[in-house]
N, C-alpha and C positions, 0 to 999 in steps of 0.2 A: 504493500500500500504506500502512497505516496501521502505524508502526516504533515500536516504543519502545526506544530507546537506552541503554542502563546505564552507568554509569563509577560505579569505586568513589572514583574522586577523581578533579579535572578540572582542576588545576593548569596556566591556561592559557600562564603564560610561562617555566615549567622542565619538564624531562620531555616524553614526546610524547603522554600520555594526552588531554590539554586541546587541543592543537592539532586530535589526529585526530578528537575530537569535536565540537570547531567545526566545520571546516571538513568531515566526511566531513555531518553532519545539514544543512550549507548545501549541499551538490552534493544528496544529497537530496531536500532541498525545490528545486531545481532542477529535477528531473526530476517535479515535481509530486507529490512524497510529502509524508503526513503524518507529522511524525516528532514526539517526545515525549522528553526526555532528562532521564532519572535518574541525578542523581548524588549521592554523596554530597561533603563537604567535603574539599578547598577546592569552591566551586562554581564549575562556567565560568562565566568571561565572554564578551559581546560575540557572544550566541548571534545567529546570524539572526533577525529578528521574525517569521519565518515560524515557527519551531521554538517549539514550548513544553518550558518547566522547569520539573521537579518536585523539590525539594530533597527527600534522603533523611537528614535528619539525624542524626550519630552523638554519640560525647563530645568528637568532634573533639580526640582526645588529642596531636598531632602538629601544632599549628598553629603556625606559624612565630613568634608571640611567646611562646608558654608552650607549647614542646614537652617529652612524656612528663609532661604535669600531671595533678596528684592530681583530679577531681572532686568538688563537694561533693555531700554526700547526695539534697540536694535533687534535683541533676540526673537520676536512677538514674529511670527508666522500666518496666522491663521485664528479663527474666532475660538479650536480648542486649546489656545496657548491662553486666549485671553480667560477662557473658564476656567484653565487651571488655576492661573493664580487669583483670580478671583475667591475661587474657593477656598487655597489657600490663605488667603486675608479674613475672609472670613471665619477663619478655625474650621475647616472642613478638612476633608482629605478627599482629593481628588483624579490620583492616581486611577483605581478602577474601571472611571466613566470612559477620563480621556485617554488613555491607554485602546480600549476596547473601539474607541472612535476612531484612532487613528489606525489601527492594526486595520477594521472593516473597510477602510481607503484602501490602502495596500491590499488586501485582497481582493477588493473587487475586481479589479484589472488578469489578477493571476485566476481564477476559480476553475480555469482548466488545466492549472498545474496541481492538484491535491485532492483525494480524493475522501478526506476529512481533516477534521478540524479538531485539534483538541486545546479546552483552555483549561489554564493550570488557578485557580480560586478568585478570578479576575469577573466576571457573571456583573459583565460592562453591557450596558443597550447597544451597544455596536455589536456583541454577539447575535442579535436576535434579528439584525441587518445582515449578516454572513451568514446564518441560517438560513436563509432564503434563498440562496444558491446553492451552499454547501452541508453535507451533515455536519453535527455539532455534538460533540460530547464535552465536558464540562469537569472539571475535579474541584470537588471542596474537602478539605482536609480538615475542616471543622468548619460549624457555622461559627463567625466573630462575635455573633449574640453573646458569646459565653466569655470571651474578653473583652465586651462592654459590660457586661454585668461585675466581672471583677472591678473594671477600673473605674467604676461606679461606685461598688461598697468601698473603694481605696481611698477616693475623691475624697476633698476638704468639701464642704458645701458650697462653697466661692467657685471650685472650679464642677460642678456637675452640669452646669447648663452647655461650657465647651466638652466634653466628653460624651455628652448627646450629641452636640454639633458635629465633632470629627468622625463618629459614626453614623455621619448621615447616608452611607451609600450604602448604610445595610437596606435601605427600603427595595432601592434597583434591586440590591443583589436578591431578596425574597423571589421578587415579580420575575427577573431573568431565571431563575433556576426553575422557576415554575412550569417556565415552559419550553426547557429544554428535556428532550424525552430521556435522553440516558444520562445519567452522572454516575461521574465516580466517589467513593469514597473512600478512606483507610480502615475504617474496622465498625462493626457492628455496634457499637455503644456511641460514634461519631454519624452516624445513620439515624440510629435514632433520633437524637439532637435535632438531626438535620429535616426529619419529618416532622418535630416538635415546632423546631422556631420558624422555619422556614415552609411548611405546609406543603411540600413538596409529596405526592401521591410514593409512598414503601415501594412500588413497584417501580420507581423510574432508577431508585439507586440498585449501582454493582456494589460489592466490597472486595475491594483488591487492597490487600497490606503493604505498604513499603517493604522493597528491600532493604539489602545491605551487601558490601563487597565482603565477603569472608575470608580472603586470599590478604584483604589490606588488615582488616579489622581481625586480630586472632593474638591470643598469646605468644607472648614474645621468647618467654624461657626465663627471660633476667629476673632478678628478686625484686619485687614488688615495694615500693617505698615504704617503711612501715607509718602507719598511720596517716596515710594521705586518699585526700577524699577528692574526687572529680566530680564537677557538676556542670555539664551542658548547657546555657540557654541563654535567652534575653535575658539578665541579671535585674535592669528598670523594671521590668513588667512584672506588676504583681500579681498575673495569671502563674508565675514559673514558682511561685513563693521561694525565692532563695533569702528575703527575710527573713521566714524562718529558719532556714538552715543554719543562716547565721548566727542565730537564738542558739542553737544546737550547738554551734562548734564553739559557741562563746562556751558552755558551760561543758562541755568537754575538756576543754582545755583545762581546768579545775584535777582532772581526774587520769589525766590522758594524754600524752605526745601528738599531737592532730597537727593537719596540715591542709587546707583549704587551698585547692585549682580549679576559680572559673573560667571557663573560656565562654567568653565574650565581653562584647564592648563595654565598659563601665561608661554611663553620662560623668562629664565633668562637676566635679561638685552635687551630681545627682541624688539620690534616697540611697541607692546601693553602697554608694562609696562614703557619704556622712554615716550610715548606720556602721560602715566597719569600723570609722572611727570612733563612732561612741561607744561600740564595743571592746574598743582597744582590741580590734585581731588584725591591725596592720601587720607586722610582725608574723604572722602563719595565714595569712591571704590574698595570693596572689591572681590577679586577672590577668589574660592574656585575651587576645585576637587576633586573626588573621592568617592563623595557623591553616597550612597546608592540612590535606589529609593524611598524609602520613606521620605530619608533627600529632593530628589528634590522635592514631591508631597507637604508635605509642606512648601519649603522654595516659590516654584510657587506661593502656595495659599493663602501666608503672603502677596505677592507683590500687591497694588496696579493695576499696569501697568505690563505687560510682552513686550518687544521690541524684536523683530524680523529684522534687518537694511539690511538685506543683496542682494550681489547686483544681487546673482542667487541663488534660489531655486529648485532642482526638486521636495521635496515634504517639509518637515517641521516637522517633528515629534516633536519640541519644542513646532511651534504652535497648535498641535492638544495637547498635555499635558497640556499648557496653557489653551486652551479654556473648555478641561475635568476640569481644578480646578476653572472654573467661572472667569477667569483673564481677564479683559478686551488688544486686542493685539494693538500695533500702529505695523504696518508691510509695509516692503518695494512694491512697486506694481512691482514686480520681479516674473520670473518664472512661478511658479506653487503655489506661495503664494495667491493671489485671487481667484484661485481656490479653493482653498482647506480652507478660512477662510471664504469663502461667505461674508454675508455680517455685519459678526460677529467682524470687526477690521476695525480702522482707517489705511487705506494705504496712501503713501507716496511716492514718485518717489523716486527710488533705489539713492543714494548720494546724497539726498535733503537734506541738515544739518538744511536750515530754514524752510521746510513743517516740516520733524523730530521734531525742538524744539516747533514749532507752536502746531502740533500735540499732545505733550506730555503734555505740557501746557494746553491747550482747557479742556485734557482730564481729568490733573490731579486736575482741578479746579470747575468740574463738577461732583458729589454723584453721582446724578440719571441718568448720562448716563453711568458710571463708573458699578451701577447696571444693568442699563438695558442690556448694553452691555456682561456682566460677564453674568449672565442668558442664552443670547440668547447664547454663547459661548458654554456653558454647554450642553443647547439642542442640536445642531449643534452637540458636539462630542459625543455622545450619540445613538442619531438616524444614524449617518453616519458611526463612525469610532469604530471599535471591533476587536479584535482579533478571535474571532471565527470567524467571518464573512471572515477575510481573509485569514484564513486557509481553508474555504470552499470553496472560489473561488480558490486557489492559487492549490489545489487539482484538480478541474474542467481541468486544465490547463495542469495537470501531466497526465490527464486520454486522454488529446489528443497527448499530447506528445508520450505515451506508443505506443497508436493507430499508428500514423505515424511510429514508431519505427520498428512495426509489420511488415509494407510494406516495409520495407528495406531502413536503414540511406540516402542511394543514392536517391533515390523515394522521402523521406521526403522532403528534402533540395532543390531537383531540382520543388517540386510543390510550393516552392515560386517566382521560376524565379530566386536561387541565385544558383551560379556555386559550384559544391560540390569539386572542385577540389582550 
């Protein structure tokens, strides 16, 4: 099949948009597809040379050296340069709409080079314009309902009316996914969700899990640092709860040798990096970013313990990489997290600070369940989670999309019972 991949941003070493479309367009072209990926800024890296890229470029208003920056005039294009930053002035977030705007230009011209369309959590009104030429298949890896709702109960009450504002594109995104016939999903407990907030007909979702390279991601041999803890994620966003974590390791330290490794970005002066000062764990917490994959596969496989705290998951590709390098996980019982770790991790009620340091404790003071559990990890992502494997289902999915497409976009949409209009 000849696939064009969308991503509104592709951010390859924070977030999982960047990873899923590496690696999902390389199993892909594995299977012998033509694949094409659109995305807009950041642009992936380290695509396969098999894949071509076509940058969709925005005002790029969000770039990690001059974020929420003003544009000069010069740069102004077009009416959706002018809605983006519009939006942006306004506290919105607009990435989505005009992404999905701009990609629908670009393909209209091409629609006899491709013979679907897949978008990666982007459910922009420009999809539902490409729909009308091309089949459409759709991935949401959670509905964002559930990190508005976090950053909601997080909100000081001065900032709750902007935190409604900047999730103003969840309304599109409901109405676009409504009436797109197939989407993708990552796991059964992010499906639901997604029939919950999103009212989306059970029958229109697939569930294909993320994989994971197991060749990269795998124990290493060398001795595991003692008492060092890894944790994956957005460290700001208080959907990942590493606040608490940091609850945890503060009072560990009391009892314990600990050693705290996030990888990602800390804001300047942000909540993440004031709260490590107030807890005085400068000294054993170190952030990092920008790490290659093979700086995470083995900084993962050094760690002792990998922590996962967060207070929603829809799938976890931290802990499916943890469990590929043998790491034994303590993980919050959130989500789509006990799905997807079986029964290969210590869980936790999502903000538990004293099950958390219980937890880490128990686990960091016992070898043999530290191996046994690292093992069973291994096995787990091994037999379950591949990259081939999810490019072969995520294909299966394209080849009905096509098929409905055949019978006429109207036909498709309305044999879910969802109104095409």
């Amino acid at each position: 099949m000849r696939i064009a991949l969308l991503s509104y941003r592709s951010k390859t070493h924070c977030g999982g948009q960047g990873v899923y479309v590496r690696y999902l367009s390389r199993g892909l072209a594995d299977l012998g597809h033509q694949v094409e990926v659109f995305s807009g800024q950041p642009y992936p890296e380290q695509l396969d040379p098999r894949v071509r890229l076509t940058e969709v470029p925005s005002l790029d208003l969000y770039r990690d050296d001059d974020p929420f920056r003003t544009p000069h005039p010069r740069e102004f294009r077009d009416r959706t340069d002018l809605l983006e930053v519009a939006t942006m002035w306004t506290a919105g977030f607009p990435e989505p709409r005009t992404f999905s705007t701009r990609v629908a230009k670009l393909l209209r011209s091409r629609t006899a080079d491709f013979d679907v369309v897949h978008d990666n959590q982007c459910l922009g009104y420009g999809l539902l314009d490409i729909a009308r030429h091309l089949p459409v298949v759709a991935t949401i890896h959670h509905p964002i309902t559930r990190d508005r709702a976090v950053d909601l109960a997080a909100a000081p009450w001065r900032r709750i009316p902007f935190v409604h504002r900047w999730y103003g594109f969840l309304g599109m995104q409901r109405r676009v996914a409504r009436r797109i016939p197939d989407l993708l999903t990552v796991s059964s407990s992010s499906a639901a969700d997604i029939v919950a907030d999103f009212g989306v007909a059970p029958e229109q979702l697939h569930t294909v899990p993320l994989g994971v390279d197991t060749e990269l991601f795998r124990p290493r041999g060398q001795s595991r640092v003692p008492g060092r803890i890894v944790a994956v994620a957005s460290a700001d966003k208080p959907l990942k709860g590493i606040a608490h974590l940091l609850e945890a390791v503060a009072r560990l330290r009391h009892t314990r040798e600990v050693e705290l490794r996030l990888v990602g970005r800390l804001e300047p002066n942000g909540p993440t990096e004031k709260l490590i000062a107030e807890l005085g764990l400068a000294d054993i917490v170190t952030a990092t970013s920008g790490l290659s994959d093979q700086e995470l596969a083995e900084l993962l496989a050094s760690a002792q313990v990998a922590c996962i705290p967060s207070i929603y998951e829809g799938f976890s590709l931290p802990a499916v990489e943890a469990m590929a390098s043998g790491t034994p996980l303590v993980a919050s019982r959130a989500g789509a997290l006990p799905e997807v770790v079986g029964d290969c991790a210590e869980l936790v009620e999502p903000g538990n600070v004293d099950q958390l340091t219980r937890a880490l404790d128990e686990l960091l003071g016992d070898p043999r369940r530290l191996d046994r559990m690292g093992r069973a990890g291994r096995g787990r992502a091994v037999a379950i989670f591949s990259w081939p494997a999810v490019g072969a289902r995520t294909a299966l999915v394209y080849e009905r999309a096509i098929e409905r497409h055949r019978a006429g976009p109207t036909t498709a949409v309305a044999a879910h019972g969802v109104s095409p209009r």
